[in-house]
C-alpha positions in Angstrom: -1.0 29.8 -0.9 -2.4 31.4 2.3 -2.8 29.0 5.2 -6.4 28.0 5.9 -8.5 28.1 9.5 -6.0 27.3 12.6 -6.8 23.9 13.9 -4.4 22.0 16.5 -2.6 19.3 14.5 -3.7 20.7 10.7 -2.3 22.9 8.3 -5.8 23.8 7.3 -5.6 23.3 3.8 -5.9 21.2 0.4 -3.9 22.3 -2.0 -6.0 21.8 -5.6 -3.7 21.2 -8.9 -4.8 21.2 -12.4 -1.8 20.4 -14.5 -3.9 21.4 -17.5 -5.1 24.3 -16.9 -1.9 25.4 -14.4 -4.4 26.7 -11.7 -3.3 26.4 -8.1 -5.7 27.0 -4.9 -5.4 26.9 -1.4 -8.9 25.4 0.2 -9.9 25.8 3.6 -11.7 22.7 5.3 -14.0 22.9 8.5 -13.4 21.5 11.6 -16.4 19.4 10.8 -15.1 18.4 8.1 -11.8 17.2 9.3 -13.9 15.3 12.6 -15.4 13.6 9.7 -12.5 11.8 7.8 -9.6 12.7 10.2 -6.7 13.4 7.0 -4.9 10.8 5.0 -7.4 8.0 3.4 -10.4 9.8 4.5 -9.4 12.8 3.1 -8.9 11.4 -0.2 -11.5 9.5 -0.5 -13.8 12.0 0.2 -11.9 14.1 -2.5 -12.1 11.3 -4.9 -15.9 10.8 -4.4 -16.7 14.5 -4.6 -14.5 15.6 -8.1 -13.8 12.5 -9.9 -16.8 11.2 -12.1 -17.6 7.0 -11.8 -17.2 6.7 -15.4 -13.3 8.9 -15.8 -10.6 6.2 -17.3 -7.8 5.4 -14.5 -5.1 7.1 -16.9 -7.1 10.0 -17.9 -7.4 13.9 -16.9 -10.0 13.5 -14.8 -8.5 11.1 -12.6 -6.8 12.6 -9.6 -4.5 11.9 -7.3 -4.2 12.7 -3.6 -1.4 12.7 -1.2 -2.7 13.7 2.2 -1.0 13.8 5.9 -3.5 13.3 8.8 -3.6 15.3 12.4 -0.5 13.3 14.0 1.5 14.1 11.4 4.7 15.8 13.0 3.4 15.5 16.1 5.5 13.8 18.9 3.4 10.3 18.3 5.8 7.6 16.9 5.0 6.2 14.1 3.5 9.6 12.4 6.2 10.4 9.6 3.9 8.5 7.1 1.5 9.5 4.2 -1.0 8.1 2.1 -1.7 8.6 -2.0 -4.8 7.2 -3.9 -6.5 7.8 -6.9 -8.6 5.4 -9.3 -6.1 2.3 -10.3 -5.4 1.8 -13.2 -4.7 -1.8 -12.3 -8.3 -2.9 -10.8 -9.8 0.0 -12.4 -11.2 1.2 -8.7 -10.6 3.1 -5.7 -7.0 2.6 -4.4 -4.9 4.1 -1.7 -1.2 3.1 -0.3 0.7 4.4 2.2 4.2 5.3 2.6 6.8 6.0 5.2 10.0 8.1 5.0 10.5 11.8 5.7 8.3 13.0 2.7 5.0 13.6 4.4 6.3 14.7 7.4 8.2 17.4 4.8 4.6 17.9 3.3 3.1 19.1 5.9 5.9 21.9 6.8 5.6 22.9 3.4 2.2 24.1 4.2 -0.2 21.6 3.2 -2.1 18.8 4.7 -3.4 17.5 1.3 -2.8 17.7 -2.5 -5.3 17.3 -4.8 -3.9 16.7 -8.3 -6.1 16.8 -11.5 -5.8 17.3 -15.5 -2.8 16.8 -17.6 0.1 18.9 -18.5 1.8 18.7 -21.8 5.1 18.8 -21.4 6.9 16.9 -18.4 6.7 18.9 -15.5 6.9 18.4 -11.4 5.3 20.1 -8.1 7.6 22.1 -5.8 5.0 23.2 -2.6 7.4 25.1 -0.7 6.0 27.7 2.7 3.2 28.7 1.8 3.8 28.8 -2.0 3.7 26.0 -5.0 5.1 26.2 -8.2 4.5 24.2 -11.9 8.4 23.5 -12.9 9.4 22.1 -16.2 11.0 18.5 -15.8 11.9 17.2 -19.6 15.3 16.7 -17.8 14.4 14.5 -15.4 12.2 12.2 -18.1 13.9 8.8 -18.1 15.7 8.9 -15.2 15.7 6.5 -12.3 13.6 7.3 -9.0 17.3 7.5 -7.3 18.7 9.8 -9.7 15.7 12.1 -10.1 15.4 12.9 -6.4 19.0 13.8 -6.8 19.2 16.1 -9.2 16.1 17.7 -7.3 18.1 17.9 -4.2 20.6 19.6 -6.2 18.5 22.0 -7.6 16.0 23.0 -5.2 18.2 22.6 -2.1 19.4 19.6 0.7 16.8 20.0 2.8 14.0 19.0 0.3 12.0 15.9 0.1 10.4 13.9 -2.8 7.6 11.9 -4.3 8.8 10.7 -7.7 7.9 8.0 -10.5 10.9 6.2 -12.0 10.7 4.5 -16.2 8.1 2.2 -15.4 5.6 5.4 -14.1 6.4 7.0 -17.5 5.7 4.1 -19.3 2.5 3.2 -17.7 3.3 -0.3 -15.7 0.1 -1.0 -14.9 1.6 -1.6 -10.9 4.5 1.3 -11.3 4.8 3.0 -7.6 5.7 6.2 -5.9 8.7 6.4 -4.2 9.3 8.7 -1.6 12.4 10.1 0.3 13.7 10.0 3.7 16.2 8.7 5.4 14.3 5.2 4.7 13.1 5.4 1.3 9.3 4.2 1.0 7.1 3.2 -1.6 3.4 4.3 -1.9 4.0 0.9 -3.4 0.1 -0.5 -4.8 -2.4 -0.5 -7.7 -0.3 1.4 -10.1 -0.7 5.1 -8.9 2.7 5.7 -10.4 1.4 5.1 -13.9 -1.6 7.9 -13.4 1.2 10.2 -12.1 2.8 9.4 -15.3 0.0 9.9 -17.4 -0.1 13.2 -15.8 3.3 14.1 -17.1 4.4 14.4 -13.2 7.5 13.2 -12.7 8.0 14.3 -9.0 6.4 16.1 -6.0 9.1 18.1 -4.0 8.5 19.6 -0.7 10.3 22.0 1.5 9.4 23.9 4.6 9.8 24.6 8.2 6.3 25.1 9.3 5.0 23.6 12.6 1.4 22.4 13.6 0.1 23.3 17.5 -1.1 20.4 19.8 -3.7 21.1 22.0 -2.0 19.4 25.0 1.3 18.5 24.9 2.1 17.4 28.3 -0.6 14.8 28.5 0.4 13.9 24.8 3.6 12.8 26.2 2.2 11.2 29.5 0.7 9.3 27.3 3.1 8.2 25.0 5.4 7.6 27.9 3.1 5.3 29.5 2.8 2.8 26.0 6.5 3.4 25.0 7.5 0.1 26.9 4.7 -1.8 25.1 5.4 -0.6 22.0 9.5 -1.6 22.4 8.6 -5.0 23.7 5.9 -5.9 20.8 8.1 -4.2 18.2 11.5 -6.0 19.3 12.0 -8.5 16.3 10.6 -5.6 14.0 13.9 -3.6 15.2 16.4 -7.0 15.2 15.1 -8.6 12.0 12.4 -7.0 10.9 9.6 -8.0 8.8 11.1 -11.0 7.1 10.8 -12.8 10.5 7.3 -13.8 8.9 9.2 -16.0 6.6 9.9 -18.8 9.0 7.2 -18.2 11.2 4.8 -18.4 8.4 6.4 -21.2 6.7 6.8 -23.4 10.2 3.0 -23.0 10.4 2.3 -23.6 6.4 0.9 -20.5 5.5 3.5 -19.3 3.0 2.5 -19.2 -0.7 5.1 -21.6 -3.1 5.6 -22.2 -6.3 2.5 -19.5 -7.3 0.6 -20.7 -4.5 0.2 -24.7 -5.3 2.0 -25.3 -2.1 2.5 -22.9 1.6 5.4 -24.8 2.4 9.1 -23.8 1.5 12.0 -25.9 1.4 14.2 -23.6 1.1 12.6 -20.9 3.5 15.5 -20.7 5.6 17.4 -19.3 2.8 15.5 -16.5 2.6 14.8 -15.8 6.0 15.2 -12.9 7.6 17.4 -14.6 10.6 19.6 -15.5 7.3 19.9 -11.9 6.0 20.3 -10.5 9.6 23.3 -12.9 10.5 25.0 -12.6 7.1 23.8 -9.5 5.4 22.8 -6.8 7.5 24.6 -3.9 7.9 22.0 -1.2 10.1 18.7 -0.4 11.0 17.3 2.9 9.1 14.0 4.5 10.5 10.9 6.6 9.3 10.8 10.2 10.7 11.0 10.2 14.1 9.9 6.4 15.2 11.9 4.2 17.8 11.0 0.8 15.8 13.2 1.2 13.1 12.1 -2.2 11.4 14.2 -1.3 8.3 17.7 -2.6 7.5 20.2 -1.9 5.1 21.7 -4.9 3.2 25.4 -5.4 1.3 25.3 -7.3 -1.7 27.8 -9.0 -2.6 27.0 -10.0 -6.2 24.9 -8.8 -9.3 23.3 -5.8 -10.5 23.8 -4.1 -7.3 27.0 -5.2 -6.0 29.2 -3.9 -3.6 26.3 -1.3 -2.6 24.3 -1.1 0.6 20.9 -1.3 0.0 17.2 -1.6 1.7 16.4 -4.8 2.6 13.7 -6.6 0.2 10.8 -6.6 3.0 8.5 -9.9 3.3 6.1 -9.2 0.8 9.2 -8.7 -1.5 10.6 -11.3 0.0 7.5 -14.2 -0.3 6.9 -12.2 -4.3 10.2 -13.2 -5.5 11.3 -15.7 -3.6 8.6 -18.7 -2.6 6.0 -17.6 -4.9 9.3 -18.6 -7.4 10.8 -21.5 -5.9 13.7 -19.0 -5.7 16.1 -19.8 -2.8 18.4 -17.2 -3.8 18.3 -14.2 -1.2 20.7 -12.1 -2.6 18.7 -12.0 -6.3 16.0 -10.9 -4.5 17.8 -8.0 -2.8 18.7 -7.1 -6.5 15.5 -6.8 -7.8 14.3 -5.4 -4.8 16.9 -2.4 -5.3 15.9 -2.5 -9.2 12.2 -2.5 -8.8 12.7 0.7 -6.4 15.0 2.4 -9.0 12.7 1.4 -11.2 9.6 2.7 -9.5 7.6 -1.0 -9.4 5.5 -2.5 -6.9 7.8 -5.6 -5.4 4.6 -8.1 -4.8 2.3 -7.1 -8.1 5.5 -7.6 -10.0 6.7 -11.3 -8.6 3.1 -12.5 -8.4 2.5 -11.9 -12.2 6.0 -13.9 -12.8 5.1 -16.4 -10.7 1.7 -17.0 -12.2 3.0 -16.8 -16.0 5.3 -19.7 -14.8 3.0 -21.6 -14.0 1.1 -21.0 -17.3 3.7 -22.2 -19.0 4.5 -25.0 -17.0 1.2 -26.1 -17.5 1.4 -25.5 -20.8 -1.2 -22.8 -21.1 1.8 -20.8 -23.2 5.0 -21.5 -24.8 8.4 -19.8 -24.4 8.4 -19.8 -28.3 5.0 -17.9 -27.8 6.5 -15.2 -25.2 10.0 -15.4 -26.7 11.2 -16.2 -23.2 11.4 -18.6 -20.9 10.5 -18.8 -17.9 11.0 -22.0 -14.8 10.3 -21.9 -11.5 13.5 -22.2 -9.2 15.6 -20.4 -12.4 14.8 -16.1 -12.9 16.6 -13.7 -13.7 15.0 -11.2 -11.8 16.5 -8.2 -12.2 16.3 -8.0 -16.3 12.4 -9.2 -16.0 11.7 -6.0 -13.8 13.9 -3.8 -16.4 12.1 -5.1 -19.1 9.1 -4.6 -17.3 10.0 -1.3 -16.7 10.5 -0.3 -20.1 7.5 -2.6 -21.5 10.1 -4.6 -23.9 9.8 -7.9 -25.1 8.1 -10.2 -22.1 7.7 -7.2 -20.3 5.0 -5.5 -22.6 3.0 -8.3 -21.2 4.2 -8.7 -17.8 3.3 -5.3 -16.9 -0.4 -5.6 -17.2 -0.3 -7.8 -14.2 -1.5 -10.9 -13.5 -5.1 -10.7 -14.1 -4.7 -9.1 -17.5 -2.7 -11.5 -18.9 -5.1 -14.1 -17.7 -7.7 -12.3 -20.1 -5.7 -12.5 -23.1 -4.3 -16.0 -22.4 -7.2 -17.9 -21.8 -7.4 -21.6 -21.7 -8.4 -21.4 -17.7 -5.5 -19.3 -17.2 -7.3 -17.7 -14.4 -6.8 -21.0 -12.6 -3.7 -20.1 -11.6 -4.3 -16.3 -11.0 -3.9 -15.1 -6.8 -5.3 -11.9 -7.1 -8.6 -10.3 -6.4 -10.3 -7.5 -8.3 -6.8 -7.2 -10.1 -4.8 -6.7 -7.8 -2.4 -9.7 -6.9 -2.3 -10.9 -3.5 0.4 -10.1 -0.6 1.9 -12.9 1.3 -0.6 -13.6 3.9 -2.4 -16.7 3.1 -5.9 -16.7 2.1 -6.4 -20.4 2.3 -4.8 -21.2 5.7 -5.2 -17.8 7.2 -9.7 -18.0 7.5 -9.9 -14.4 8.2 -7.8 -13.4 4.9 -9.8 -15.2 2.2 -12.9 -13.1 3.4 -10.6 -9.9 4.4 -8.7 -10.0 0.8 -12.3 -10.7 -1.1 -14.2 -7.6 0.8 -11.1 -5.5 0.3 -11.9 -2.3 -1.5 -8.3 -2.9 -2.8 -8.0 -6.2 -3.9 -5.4 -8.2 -2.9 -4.6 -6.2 -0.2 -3.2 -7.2 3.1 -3.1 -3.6 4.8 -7.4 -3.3 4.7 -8.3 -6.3 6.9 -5.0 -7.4 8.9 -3.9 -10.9 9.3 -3.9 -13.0 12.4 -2.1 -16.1 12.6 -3.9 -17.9 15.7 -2.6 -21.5 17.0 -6.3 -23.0 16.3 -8.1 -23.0 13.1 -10.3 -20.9 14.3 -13.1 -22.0 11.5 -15.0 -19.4 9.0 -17.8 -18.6 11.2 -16.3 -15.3 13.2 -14.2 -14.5 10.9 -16.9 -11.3 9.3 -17.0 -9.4 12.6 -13.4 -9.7 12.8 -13.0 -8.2 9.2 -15.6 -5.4 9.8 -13.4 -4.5 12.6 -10.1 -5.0 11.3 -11.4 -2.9 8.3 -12.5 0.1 10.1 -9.9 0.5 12.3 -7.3 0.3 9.1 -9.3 2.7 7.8 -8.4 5.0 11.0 -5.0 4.2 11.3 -4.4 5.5 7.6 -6.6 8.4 8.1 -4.5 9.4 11.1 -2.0 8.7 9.6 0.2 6.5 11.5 2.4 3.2 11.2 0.3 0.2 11.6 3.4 -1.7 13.4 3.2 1.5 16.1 -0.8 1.5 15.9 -1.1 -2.0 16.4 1.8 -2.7 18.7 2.1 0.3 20.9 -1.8 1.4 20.9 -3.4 -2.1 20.8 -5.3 -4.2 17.6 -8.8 -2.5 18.2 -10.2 0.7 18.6 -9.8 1.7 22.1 -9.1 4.5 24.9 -5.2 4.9 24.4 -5.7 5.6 20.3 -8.3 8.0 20.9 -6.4 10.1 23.5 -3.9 10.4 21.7 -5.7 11.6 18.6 -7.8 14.2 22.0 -4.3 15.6 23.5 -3.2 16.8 19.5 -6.9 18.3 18.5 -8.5 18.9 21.4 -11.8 16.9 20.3 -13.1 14.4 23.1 -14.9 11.9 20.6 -16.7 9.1 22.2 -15.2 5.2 21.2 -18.6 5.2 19.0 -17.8 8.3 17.1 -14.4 7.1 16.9 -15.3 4.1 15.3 -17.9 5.6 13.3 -15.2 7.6 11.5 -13.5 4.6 10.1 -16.8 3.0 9.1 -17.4 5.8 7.2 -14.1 6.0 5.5 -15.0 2.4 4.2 -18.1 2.7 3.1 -17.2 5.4 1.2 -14.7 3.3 -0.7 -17.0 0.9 -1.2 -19.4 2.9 -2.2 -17.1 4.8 -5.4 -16.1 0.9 -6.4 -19.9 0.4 -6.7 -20.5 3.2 -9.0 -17.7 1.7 -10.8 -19.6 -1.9 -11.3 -17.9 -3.6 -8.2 -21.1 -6.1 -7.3 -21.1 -9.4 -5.2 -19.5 -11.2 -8.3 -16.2 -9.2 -7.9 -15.9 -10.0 -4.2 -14.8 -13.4 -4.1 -11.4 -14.9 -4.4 -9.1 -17.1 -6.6 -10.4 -20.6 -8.2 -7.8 -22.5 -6.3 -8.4 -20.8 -3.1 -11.8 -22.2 -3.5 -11.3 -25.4 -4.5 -8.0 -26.9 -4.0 -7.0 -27.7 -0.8 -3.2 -27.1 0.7 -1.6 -30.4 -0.4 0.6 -30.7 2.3 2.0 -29.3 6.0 0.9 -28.4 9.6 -2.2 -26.4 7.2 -2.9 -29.3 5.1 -7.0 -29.7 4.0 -7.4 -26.2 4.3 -9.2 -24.0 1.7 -12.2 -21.6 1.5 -15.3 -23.8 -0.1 -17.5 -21.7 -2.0 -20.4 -22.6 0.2 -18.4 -21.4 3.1 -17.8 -18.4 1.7 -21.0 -17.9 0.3 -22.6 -17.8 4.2 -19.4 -15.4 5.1 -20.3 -13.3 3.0 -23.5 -12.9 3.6 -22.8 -12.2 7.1 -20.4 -9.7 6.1 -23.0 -7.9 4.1 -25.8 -8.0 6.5 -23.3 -6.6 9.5 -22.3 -4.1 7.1 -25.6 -2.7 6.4 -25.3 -3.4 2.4 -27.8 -5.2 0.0 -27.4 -8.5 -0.9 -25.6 -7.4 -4.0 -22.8 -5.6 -1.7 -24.1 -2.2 -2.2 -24.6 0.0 1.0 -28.1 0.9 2.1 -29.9 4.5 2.5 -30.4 3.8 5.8 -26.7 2.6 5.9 -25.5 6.1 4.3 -27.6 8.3 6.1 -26.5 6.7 9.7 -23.1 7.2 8.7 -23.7 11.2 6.9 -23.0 10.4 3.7 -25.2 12.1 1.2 
C-alpha cells in the first residue's frame, strides 16, 4: 500500500477491502475531494453512497463498513485521538455512523491510512492488520468466541505491544442487532450504535489491528499552537466537572430539572438519582481519570467494584447514557450493578443504552400485561434485574436474550397489542438519555436524526426557560451541521463544543486552516457540514425513510410528564407537525422530507 498525494493533515489514502474476493487497494483522493467532506463521517458517507446499492441487506456482502480519521487526527488539537465507523444498520436498516475515542484511530492513521473501506465476506474467520504502508488478511478461527478484552490481547501478543485494535466481542458474532465495536487505548471506547458490530460479524471480521509510526505535516504549526494556547483556558474551565466527575454529573442536574427518563420513560423524575450519581461514584468509587490520545479533559474514570461479576477489578466507569439505560430507565438504584454490566456489555461487545432501553421497555410490557413471564420464560420487574446475566444472554441470543437482542422496536412488531406504546426509540434505534419531552429541541432533533434515537446528531441544550417549539428547527439545522463537522474532523465534541464554542465560528475554522492550509470562508465551512447531512439523508431516502419515519414515540406525543419542575410537558402532534414543516422548508427538502434538485445541486451533490 503506497501512500497517496501529499496533503498537510492526510495520509492520502482509502484503503479498499474485499473480504471475498481478498483484494486490497490503496486509493488516492483529491484535494477537492477531501475540501468536500473533510474525513471521518463525510468520508464515509460519501463511500457508502457511491458503492453500496439502496436495496443491499444490512448483514449482507454488499454492505460496507468504513472506519475513517479526519485532517486533525494526530495533530497537536486536543480532542483529535477519535474515529468514526458507519455502514448500513442492521438495527434501523439505514445509514449509521458512531464515533469512538481511545488510541485506535490515532494508531490508524500511522499505520498509513486515513480511511478503510470494508466490503464482501470472507469464509472463514479472519481479521485486518494495516501496518506502514502494508495490510494483510490473517486467519482468526482462534480468536472466534472470545471476549473483546481477551481478543485484543492475544493480538497484542502476537502482532506486538505497540498495536491497537478495533474488535467485536460474542454478541458481534452472533449478530445482536445493537452489538458494538470496541476500540483500544489507554481508555477503551466503543463505536458504540446501530449494531455495526453485528455487520462486522457477518463479515467474519473479528478485529482490525493497526501499527505504525507514520506522521502527517501541518501547514503551520506555530500559529496551530497560538491558537490552541489562546482557547486552552476556555476549554479547562468549561471541561472542569468533565475531568472531576465526568459525564454522570448529568444525572443530578438532569433529574433536579425533570428531564431524566424513569421507569421506561413514564416518569423524568428519580427517586433514587442520587444513588447513581456521578458525585456518588466520584466520592466512593473512583479510583483515576484515564484520557483519549493526547486530550487534557480526561472525562473518563476508572471505578473499583466491590461486588459481583466484576469484583475486586478496576473498571471504566458506566458513562450517563449507561448510567440513565440501566439505572432510571429501570427503577434501578443500584450503582454498582450497573458498573457490572457496564464492564459485561463492553466484554461483551453491546451497546450500553440500546441494550437497557429494550429491558426497560419489555418491563413495562409485561407490567402492563402486554406479555407474561410464563410467555418469555423470565421475569422481568422494574427496581429488581439482574443485569449482568440479561446482557450475557443477550450476547449469546439464549433464552430471553434471542428476543432481547432485536431491540426494542422489533420486539414491539412481534408483540403487538399497542406494544409500541411503550417503545422510546425512533427509526429503531432507542433513544439516549436526553429528554425528548422536556428537552423542545430533542423531540424534533431525535425525530430528524438520520440515526434515530441519537443524541450526538442534534445536541441537547438544557435552558432555564421553556423555550417553546417554535425556534427549536433553526437550532437543529445548526446543531446538525455542525455535528456533522465535528465528526468529519474528527474531533471530541466535549473539546469542539467547550474549547472552540457550540456554533460554527472563526476559532474552529483556523484551526482546521493552520493544519491544511485551506482558508475556507464560515459559508463554505458550513456548507461542508450541510452537505455531509444531506447526504445521509439522502441514502435513508433511497432506503424508504419518508415524513412517516420522522416522528417520535406515542407517549412522547401524547402523554404529558406526570409530575416535577417539567410537569405538562410533551410534543403534541400538531406542534410537531408545524416543526416539521419548518424543518423541511429551511432544509430545502419536499414536503415528504426528500431533498430538492435545486437543494443537491447548491450543495454538489450529483
Amino acid at each position: 500500500m503506497e501512500r497517496g498525494a501529499e496533503m498537510n493533515g492526510y495520509m492520502g489514502g482509502i484503503l479498499k477491502v474485499n473480504l471475498s474476493t481478498g483484494a486490497i487497494d490503496n486509493n488516492s483522493f483529491t484535494e477537492d475531494f477531501a475540501r468536500m467532506f473533510l474525513g471521518g463521517n463525510g468520508f464515509a458517507v460519501k463511500l457508502i453512497y457511491d458503492h453500496v446499492p439502496a436495496s443491499a441487506d444490512p448483514l449482507s456482502d454488499e454492505n460496507a463498513v468504513v472506519l475513517a480519521t479526519g485532517p486533525l487526527n494526530e495533530s497537536p488539537v486536543w480532542g483529535t485521538g477519535r474515529g468514526h465507523l458507519a455502514a448500513i444498520s442492521p438495527l434501523t436498516g439505514y445509514f449509521a455512523d458512531s464515533n469512538f475515542g481511545g488510541d485506535a484511530a490515532s494508531r490508524l492513521k500511522r499505520a498509513g491510512a486515513d480511511a478503510v473501506f470494508i466490503t464482501g465476506k470472507a469464509q472463514t474467520p479472519v481479521y485486518l492488520l494495516i501496518e506502514n504502508g502494508t495490510a494483510q488478511i490473517k486467519e482468526a478461527h482462534f480468536l472466534w468466541g472470545k471476549t473483546t478484552g481477551e481478543t485484543h490481547a492475544i493480538l497484542a501478543e502476537r502482532e506486538g505491544a505497540g498495536i491497537e485494535t478495533a474488535v467485536i466481542g460474542p454478541a458481534g458474532e452472533n449478530g445482536v442487532l445493537f452489538a458494538n465495536v470496541m476500540c483500544s487505548g489507554s481508555r477503551v471506547s466503543a463505536a458504540g450504535r446501530c449494531g455495526i458490530g453485528a455487520v462486522l460479524g457477518a463479515k467474519n471480521l473479528k478485529a482490525l489491528v493497526f501499527k505504525g509510526d507514520r506522521k502527517i505535516e501541518v501547514a503551520d504549526e506555530a500559529r496551530l499552537k497560538a491558537l490552541l494556547a489562546s482557547r486552552l483556558s476556555t476549554l479547562k474551565e468549561n471541561t472542569q466537572i468533565l475531568n472531576t466527575i465526568g459525564t454522570p454529573f448529568l444525572i443530578n442536574m438532569l433529574n433536579t430539572r425533570g428531564m431524566l427518563a424513569t421507569h421506561n420513560n413514564t416518569r423524568e423524575t428519580f427517586a433514587y438519582a442520587h444513588d447513581i450519581s456521578g458525585e456518588l461514584i466520584a466520592e466512593k468509587y473512583k479510583q483515576k481519570n484515564i484520557a483519549c490520545h493526547r486530550c487534557p479533559v480526561a472525562c473518563g474514570k476508572l471505578v473499583h467494584v466491590p461486588e459481583g461479576e466484576f469484583v475486586g477489578r478496576d473498571v471504566k466507569m458506566a458513562e450517563f447514557e449507561t448510567i440513565y439505560a440501566f439505572g432510571s430507565m429501570l427503577d434501578n438504584r443500584d450503582i454498582v450493578s450497573i458498573f457490572n454490566a457496564n464492564a459485561m456489555c463492553d466484554q461483551m461487545g453491546i451497546d450500553t443504552i440500546s441494550m437497557g432501553v429494550t429491558i426497560a421497555f419489555l418491563t413495562e410490557c409485561m407490567e402492563k400485561g402486554v406479555v407474561s413471564a410464563k410467555e418469555l420464560g423470565y421475569h422481568l420487574e422494574f427496581g429488581i434485574v439482574n443485569l449482568t446475566e440479561l446482557v450475557r444472554l443477550t450476547a449469546f441470543r439464549q433464552g430471553i436474550g434471542e428476543l432481547l437482542s432485536l431491540g426494542s422496536e422489533r420486539i414491539s412488531r412481534r408483540l403487538r397489542k399497542n406494544a409500541d406504546r411503550f417503545l422510546y426509540a425512533v427509526k429503531g434505534l432507542d433513544i439516549a438519555g436526553h429528554s425528548a419531552r422536556a428537552g423542545r429541541s430533542m423531540g424534533l432533533a431525535y425525530a430528524t436524526s438520520t440515526r434515530g434515537g441519537s443524541h450526538h446528531d442534534a445536541r441537547p441544550k438544557y435552558p432555564d426557560v421553556d423555550e417553546g417549539f417554535a425556534s427549536q428547527p433553526e437550532y437543529c439545522i445548526a446543531s446538525q451541521n455542525y455535528t456533522a463537522i465535528g465528526d468529519s474532523l474528527v474531533l471530541c465534541r466535549f473539546v469542539m463544543e467547550r474549547g472552540f464554542g457550540i456554533r460554527i465560528d472563526e476559532p474552529l475554522k483556523d484551526a482546521l486552516k493552520y493544519v491544511t492550509g485551506w482558508d475556507l470562508s464560515l459559508e463554505e465551512f458550513g456548507r461542508i457540514g450541510e452537505r455531509i447531512y444531506n447526504l445521509e439523508r439522502l441514502i435513508n431516502v433511497q432506503r424508504g425513510v419518508e415524513r412517516t419515519q420522522d416522528t417520535l414515540p406515542w407517549r412522547v406525543m401524547h402523554e404529558p410528564i406526570p409530575d416535577g419542575p417539567a410537569q405538562g410537558r410533551y410534543c403534541p402532534p400538531e406542534e410537531f407537525e408545524k416543526m416539521l414543516n419548518r424543518y423541511y422548508t429551511l432544509r430545502g427538502w419536499d414536503r415528504n422530507g426528500v431533498p430538492t434538485k435545486h437543494k443537491l445541486s447548491e450543495l454538489d451533490i450529483s
